[in-house]
C-alpha positions in Angstrom: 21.8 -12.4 -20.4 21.9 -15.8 -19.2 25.6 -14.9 -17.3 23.4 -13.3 -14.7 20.4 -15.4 -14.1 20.6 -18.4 -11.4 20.6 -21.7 -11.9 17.0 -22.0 -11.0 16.4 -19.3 -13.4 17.9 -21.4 -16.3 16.4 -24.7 -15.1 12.8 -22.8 -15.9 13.8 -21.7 -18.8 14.7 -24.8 -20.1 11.7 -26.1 -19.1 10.0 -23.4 -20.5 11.8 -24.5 -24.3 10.8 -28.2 -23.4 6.8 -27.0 -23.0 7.2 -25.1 -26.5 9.2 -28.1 -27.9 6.2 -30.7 -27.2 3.3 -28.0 -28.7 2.3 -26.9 -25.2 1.9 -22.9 -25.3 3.3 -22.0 -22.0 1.1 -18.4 -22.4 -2.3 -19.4 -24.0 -4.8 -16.4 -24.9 -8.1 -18.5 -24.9 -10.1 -17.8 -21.8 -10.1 -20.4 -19.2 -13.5 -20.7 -17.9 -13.6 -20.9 -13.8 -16.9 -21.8 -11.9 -16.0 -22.0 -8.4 -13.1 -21.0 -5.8 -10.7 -22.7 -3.5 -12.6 -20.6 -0.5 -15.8 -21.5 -1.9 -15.6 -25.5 -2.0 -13.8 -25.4 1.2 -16.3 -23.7 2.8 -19.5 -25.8 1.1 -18.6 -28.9 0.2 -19.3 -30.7 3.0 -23.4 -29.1 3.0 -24.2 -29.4 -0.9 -21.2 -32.0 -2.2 -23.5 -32.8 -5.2 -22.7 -29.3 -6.1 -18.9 -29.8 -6.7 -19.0 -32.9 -9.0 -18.0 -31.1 -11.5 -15.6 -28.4 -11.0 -12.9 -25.8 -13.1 -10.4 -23.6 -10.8 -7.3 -21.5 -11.8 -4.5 -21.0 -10.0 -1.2 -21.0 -9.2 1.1 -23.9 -8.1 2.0 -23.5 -4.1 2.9 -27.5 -3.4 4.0 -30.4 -5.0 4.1 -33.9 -3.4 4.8 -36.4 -6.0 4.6 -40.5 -5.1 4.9 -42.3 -8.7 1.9 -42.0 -10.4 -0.4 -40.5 -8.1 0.4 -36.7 -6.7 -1.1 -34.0 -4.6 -0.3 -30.6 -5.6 -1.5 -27.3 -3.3 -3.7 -24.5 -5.6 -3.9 -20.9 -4.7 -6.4 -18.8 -6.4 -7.2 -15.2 -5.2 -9.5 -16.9 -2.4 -7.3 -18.8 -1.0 -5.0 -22.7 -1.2 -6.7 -26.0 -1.6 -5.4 -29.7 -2.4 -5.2 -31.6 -6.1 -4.7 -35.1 -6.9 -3.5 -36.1 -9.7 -3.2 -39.8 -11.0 -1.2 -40.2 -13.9 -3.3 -43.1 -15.3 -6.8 -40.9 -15.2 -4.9 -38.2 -16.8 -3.6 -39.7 -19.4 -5.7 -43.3 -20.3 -3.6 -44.0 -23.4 -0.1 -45.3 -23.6 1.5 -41.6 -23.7 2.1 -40.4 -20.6 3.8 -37.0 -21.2 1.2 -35.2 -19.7 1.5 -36.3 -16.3 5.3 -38.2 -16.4 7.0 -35.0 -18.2 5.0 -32.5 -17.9 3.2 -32.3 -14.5 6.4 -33.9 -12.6 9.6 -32.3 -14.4 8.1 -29.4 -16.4 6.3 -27.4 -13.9 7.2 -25.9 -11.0 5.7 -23.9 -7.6 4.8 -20.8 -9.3 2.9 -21.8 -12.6 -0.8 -21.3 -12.9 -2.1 -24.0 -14.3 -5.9 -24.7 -14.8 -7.8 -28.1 -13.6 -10.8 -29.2 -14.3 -12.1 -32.6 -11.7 -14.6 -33.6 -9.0 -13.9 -32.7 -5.5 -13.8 -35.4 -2.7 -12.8 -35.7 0.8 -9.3 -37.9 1.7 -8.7 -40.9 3.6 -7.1 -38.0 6.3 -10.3 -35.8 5.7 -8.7 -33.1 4.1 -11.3 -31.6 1.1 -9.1 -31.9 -2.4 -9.9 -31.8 -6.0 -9.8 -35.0 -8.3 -7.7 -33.4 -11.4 -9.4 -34.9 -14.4 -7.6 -32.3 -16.9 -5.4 -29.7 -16.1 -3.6 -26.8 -18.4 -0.3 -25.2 -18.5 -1.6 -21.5 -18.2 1.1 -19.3 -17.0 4.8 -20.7 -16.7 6.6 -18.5 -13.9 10.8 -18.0 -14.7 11.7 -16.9 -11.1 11.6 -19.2 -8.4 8.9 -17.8 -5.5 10.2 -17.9 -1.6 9.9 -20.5 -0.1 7.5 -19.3 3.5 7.5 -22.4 5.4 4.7 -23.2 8.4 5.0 -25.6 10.7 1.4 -27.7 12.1 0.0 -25.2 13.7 0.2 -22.7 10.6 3.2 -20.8 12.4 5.4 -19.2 9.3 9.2 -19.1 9.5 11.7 -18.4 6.6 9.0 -15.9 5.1 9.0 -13.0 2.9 9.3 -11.1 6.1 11.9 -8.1 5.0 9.5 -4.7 4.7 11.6 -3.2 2.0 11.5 -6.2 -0.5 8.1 -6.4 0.6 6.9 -3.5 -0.2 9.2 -3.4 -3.7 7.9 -6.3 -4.9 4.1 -6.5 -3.8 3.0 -8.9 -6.4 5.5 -11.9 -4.3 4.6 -10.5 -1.0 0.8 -11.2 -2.1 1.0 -14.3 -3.3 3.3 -16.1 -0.8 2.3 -13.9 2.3 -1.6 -13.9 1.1 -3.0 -12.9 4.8 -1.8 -9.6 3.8 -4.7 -9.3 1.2 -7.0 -8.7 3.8 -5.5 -5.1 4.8 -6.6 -4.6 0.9 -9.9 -6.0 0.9 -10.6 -3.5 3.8 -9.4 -1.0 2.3 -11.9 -1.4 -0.3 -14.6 -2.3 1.6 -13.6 1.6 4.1 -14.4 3.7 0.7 -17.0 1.2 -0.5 -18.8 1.8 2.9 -18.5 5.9 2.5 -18.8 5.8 -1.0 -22.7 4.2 -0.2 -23.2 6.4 2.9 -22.8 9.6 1.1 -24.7 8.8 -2.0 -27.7 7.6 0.2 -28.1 11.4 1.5 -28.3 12.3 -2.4 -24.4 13.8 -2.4 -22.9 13.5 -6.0 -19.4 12.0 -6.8 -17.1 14.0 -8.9 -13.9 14.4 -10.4 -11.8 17.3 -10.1 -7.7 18.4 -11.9 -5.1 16.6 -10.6 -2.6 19.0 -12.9 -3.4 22.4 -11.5 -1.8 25.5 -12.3 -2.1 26.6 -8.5 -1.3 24.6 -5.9 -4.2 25.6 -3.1 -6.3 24.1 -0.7 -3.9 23.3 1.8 -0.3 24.0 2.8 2.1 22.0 1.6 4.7 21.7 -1.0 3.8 20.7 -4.6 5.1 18.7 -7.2 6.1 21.1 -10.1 5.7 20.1 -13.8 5.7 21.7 -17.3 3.0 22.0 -20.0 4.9 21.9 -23.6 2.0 22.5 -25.5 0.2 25.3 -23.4 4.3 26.3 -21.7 3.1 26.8 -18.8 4.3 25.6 -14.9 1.7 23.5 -13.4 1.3 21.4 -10.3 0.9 18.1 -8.8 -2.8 18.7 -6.8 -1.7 18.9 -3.0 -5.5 19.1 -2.2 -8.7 19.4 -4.4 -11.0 21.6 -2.6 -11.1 24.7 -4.3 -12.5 23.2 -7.2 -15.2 21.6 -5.0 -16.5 24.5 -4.0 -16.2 26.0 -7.4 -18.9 23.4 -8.3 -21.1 24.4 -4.8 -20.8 28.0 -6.3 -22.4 26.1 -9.4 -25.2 25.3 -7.6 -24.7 21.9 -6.4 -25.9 20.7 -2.1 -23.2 18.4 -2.0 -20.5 16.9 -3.9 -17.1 14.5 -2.8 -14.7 13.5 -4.4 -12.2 10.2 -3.4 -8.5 11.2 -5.4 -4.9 11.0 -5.1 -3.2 14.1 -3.5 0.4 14.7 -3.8 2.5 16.3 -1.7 6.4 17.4 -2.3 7.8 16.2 1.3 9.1 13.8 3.8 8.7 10.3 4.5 7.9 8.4 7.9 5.5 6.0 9.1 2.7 8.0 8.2 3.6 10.2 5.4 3.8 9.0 1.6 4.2 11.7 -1.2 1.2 10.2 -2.6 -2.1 9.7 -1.0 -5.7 9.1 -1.0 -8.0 11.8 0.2 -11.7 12.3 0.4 -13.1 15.5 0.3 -16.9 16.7 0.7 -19.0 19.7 0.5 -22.0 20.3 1.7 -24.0 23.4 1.0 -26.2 25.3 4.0 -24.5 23.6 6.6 -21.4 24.1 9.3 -18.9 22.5 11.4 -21.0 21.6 13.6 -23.4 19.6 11.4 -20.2 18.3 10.3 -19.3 16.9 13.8 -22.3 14.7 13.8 -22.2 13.7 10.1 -18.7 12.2 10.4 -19.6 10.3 13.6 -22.2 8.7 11.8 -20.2 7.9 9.0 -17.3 6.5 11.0 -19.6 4.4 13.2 -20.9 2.2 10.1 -17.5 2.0 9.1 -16.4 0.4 11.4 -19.7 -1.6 12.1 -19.3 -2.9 8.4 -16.0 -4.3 9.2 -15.7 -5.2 12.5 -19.2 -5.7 13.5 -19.3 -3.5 16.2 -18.1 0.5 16.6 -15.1 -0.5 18.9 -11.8 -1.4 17.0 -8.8 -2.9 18.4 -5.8 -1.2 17.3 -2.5 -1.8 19.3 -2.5 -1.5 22.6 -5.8 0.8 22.6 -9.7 -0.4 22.3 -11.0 2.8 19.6 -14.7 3.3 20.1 -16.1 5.3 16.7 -19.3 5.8 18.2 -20.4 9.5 18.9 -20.3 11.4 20.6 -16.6 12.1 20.1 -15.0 14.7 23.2 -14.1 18.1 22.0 -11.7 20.4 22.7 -10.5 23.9 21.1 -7.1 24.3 20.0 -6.3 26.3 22.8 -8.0 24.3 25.3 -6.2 21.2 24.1 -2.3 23.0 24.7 -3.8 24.3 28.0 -4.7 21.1 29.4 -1.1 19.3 28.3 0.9 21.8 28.9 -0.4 24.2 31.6 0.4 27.1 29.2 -2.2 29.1 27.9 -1.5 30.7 24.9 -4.1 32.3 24.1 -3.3 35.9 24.6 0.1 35.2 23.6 1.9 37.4 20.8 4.1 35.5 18.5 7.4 36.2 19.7 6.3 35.1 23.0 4.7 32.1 21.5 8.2 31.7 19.8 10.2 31.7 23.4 7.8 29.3 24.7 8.4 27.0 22.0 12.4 27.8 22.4 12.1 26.9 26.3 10.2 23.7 25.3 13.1 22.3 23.3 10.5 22.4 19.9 12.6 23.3 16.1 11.1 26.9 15.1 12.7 28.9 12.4 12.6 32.2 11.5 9.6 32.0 8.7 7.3 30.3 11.3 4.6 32.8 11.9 1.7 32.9 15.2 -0.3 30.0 13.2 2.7 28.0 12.3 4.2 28.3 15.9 1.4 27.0 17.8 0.7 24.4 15.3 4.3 23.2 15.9 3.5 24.0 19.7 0.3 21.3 19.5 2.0 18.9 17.4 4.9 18.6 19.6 3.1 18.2 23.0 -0.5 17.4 22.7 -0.9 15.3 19.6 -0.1 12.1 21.1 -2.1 12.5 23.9 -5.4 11.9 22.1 -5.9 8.6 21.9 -9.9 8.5 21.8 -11.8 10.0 18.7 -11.0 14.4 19.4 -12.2 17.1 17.6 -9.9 19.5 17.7 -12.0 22.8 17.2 -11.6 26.9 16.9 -8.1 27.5 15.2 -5.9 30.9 15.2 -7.2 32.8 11.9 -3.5 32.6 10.5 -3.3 28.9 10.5 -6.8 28.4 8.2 -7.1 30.4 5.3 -9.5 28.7 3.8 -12.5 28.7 6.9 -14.9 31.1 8.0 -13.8 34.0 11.0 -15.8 32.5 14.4 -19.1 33.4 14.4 -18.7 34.6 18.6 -15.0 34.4 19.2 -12.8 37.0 18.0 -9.3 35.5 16.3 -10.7 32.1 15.3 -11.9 30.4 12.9 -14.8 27.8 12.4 -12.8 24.4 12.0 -12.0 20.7 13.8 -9.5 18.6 12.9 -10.4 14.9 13.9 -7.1 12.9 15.9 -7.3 9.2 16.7 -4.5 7.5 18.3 -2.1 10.3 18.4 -2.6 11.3 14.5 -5.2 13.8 12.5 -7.6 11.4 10.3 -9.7 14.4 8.9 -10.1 18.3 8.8 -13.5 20.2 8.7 -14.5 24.2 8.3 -17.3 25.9 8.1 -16.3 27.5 4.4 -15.4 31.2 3.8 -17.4 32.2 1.2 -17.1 36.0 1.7 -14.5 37.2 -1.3 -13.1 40.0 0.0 -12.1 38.1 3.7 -10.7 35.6 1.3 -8.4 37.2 -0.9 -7.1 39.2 2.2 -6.0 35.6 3.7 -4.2 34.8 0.2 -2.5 38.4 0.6 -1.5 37.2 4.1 -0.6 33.7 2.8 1.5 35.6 0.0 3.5 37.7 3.0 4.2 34.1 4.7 5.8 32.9 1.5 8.1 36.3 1.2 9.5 35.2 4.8 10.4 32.0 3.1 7.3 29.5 4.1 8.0 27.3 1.1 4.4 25.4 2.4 2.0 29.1 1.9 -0.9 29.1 -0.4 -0.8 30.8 -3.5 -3.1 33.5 -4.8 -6.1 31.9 -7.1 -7.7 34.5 -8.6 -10.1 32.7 -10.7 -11.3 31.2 -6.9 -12.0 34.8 -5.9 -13.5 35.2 -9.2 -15.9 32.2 -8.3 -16.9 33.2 -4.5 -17.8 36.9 -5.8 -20.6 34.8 -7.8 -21.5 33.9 -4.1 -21.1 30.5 -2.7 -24.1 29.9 0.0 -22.7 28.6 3.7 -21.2 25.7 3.4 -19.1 22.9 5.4 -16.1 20.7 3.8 -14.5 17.4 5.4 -11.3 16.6 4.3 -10.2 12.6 5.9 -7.0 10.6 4.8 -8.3 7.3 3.5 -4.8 5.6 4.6 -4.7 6.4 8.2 -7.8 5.6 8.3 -7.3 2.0 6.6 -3.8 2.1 9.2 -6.9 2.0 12.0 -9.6 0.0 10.4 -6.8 -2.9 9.7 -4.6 -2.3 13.2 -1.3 -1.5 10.7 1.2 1.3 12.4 3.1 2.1 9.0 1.2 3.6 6.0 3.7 1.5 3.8 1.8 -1.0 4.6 -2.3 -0.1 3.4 -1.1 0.7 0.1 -0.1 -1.7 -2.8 3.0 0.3 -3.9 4.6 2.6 -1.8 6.9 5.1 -2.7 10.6 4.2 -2.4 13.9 4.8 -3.1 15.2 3.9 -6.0 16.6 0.2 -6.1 20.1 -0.3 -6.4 20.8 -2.3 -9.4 23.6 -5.4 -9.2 26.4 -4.9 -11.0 26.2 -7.7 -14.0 29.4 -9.6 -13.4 31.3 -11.0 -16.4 33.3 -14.1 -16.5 36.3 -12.7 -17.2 36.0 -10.5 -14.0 35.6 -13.8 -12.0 38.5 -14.9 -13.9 40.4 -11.8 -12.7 39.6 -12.4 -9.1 41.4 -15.3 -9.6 38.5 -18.0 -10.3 39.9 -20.7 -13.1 38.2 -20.3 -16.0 36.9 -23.8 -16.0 35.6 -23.3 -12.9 33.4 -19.9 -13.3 30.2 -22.1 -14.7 30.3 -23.9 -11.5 30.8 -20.9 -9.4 27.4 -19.4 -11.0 25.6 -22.8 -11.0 26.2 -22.5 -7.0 24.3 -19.4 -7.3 27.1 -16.7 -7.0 26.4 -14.6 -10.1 28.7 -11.6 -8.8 32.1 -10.5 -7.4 29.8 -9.1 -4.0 28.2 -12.3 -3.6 31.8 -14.5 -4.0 33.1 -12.0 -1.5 30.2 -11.9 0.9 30.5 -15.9 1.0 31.5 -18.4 3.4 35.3 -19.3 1.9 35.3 -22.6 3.3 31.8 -23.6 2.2 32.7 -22.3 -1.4 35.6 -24.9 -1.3 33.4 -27.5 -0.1 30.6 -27.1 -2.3 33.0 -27.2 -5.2 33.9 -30.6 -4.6 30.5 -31.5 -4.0 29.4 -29.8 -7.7 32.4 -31.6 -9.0 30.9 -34.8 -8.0 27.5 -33.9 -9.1 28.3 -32.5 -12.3 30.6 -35.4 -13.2 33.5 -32.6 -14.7 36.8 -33.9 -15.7 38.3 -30.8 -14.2 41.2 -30.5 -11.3 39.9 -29.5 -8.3 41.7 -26.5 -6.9 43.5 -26.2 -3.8 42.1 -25.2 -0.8 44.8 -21.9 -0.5 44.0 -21.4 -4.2 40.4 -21.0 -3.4 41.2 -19.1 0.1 43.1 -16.4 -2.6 39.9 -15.8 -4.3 38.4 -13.9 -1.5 42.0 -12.0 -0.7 
């Protein structure tokens, strides 16, 4: 094992051994008792200091200035970083010093958590610290943090800047890029804020299957899965609404529901295979009740985080407060396109999306054309809060016929800034015009629409119990967050995005360095230089390898021959 770790990594190690060796548990299970913050004595001290005589904070390690027998160390909790001195003779008053003079200066490093006890006081600079009275070893770390330097004026350079590490490894990106926390803290604070606006209009929170054995509610692909016990095929929910309004059937005015959907296809700045979702039912009400309900909802939202209903996001001032401008789907192609399609069968639909250069194929019915048709060329036109309102019967299954236009249905989709944040109907709750759309939806999937809905029988089964008139709100908690916290990639407002698979390092033994031609006496020192593998020797600079093999030489005191300079050239042949 220890062939492939760095010589950082084996430095920590052996410091973790020397921690063990003087009775110090480097992982203690006793609580450590904490009674203020870094945030909170930064932000107080100065207007009750008699509260702070006596304080304990955990943390971990970020800084390390050591002068002799006094040091300042920098302490980042989950609030934020504050200043620790330490002065060996208060820490340790008796003639063993080990404490301060082996532990604190040669034991730990930036990345431990350690926990302090001490009096905060202001320095001779004015900087608010903490007087260390005690401290204890609570968490030794075995893999050396990056090092995100800032400059005066809090400017960062040499950070933890690349997206894809980033995102792999959240729990460094967190701790040494901690500004990114906030995008979290939002995110909270978005469903906290719904979550408390719904149940103050008496709506119950609920949980529904994520394993269903029919994928419905929407039009997507699925995740497919077996049942050993029960050997049966079930499914990864791409949407939860059917059992929602299974439980309006059951007599409840309004339930939602915040869950995880899942949803078997591609991958962009906008699009993970697994989201967040909230969905909400509301019984004796339409989309038009909707309309008002979601500006309401949006506005505190936004009020609760930013103080005021306008957000700055990118280029573009958002204003959440209603009302939002409306337009049908028809409406919305006419005015960006000049083409009204409206009358429009769907192999002329088809030609007009051929002439404007837009990817059909052959499974695509009338629905599925123009939605590619409004996608394509009006989507990113609406900048401003839209409702999008009165969609063809074949793209919505799921949503009442118009109650005064023939061909439609009763439903908005809500776009801000070019992308759809939620999607409303006024239900179908008549059984027999449902399971005619599911027969229609089942003629889709025979032409090869791999994204139809499924026939749910037991639905059917539920709305022929009657289901009074009802409206549901579907809106994606992430784009949402993307808004609320000005972020253009989805990657970013959630903690672990899916990725692909990391590609593992090939462990390198020495007897392959040997065979690329590295003296045996000499493959240590290669791997205390930190190359560990044959890519890294290759990827190096061949002159500094030479260079900094003299230098480890000198260091390391080795009573070996240092090779020539075309001997070391030949490594890299």
């Amino acid at each position: 094992m220890s062939t492939s770790l760095s010589e950082q990594e084996l430095l920590r190690r052996n410091s973790l051994n020397q921690l063990r060796e003087l009775g110090i548990n480097p992982y203690p299970a006793e609580t450590f008792e904490i009674n203020t913050t870094a945030a909170d004595i930064l932000a107080n001290y100065e207007k009750e200091k008699t509260a702070y005589k006596t304080v304990s904070i955990a943390g971990r390690i970020m800084g390390r200035n050591i002068m002799g027998a006094a040091s300042f160390a920098e302490l980042q909790d989950s609030t934020g970083r504050i200043q620790v001195y330490l002065k060996r003779d208060e820490l340790c008053p008796n003639e063993d010093k080990t404490l301060y003079n082996t532990v604190f200066k040669k034991l730990l490093d930036i990345g431990d958590f350690i926990g302090i006890q001490g009096f905060v006081f202001t320095t001779q600079t004015g900087e608010i610290s903490i007087h260390v009275t005690e401290f204890k070893v609570l968490s030794k770390s075995l893999r050396p943090l990056p090092i995100v330097k800032r400059d005066d004026d809090g400017n960062v350079y040499d950070g933890f800047t690349n997206p894809e590490l980033r995102y792999r490894q959240r729990y460094v990106d967190l701790t040494v890029n901690p500004d990114f926390k906030q995008i979290f803290i939002i995110r909270s604070k978005v469903i906290n804020t719904m979550r408390n606006y719904f149940d103050s209009q008496g709506w119950m929170e609920v949980e529904t299957p994520i394993l269903q054995p029919i994928h419905g509610g929407a039009a997507a692909r699925p995740f497919a899965t077996h049942h050993n016990t029960l050997d049966m095929p079930l499914y990864l929910r791409i949407a939860n609404e059917l059992y929602l309004k299974r439980l309006i059937v059951a007599g409840f005015d309004g339930v939602y529901e915040f869950g995880k959907m899942f949803r078997n296809e591609g991958m962009d700045r906008t699009h993970n295979p697994e989201f967040t979702s909230m969905e909400i039912y509301v019984a004796y009400k339409d989309y038009i009740w909707m309309m008002g309900m979601v500006e309401e909802c949006l506005e505190k939202i936004a009020v609760a985080i930013h103080g005021s209903p306008i957000v700055k996001v990118a280029d573009h001032e958002i204003n959440f407060e209603g009302p939002y401008e409306k337009l049908t789907m028809y409406e919305s192609i006419h005015k960006y396109t000049g083409i009204d399609v409206s009358e429009m069968t769907e192999d002329q639909i088809s030609e007009t999306c051929k002439t404007l250069g837009i990817e059909i194929d052959n499974s695509m019915g009338r629905g599925k054309l123009i939605d590619e048709l409004f996608s394509e060329k009006v989507e990113a036109n609406l900048i401003q809060p839209t409702y999008i309102t009165d969609y063809p019967l074949e793209m919505t299954p799921l949503a009442k016929k118009h109650r005064s236009k023939d061909g439609l249905v009763e439903r908005f989709e809500l776009f801000v800034l070019g992308k759809e944040i939620g999607n409303a109907y006024s239900e179908l709750n008549d059984p027999i015009d449902q399971k005619e759309r599911f027969e229609d939806q089942l003629k889709l999937a025979a032409r090869g629409d791999d994204e139809a809905m499924a026939m749910d029988d037991d639905f059917i089964r539920a709305l022929e119990y009657g289901m009074p008139p009802t409206s549901g709100l579907g809106i994606g908690i992430d784009r949402l967050v993307m808004l609320m916290t000005n972020q253009s990639t989805i990657q970013e407002v959630l903690f672990f995005p899916q990725m692909r698979p990391e590609k593992k390092a090939k462990i390198t033994t020495d007897q392959d360095f040997i065979d690329s031609g590295v003296p045996e006496e000499w493959v240590q020192v290669v791997r205390k230089m930190g190359i560990n593998t044959i890519e890294e020797l290759k990827a190096a600079n061949p002159n500094k390898v030479f260079n900094d093999l003299g230098g480890m030489r000198k260091k390391m005191k080795l009573d070996i021959v240092m090779p020539a300079k075309e001997d070391v050239m030949s490594w890299f042949s």
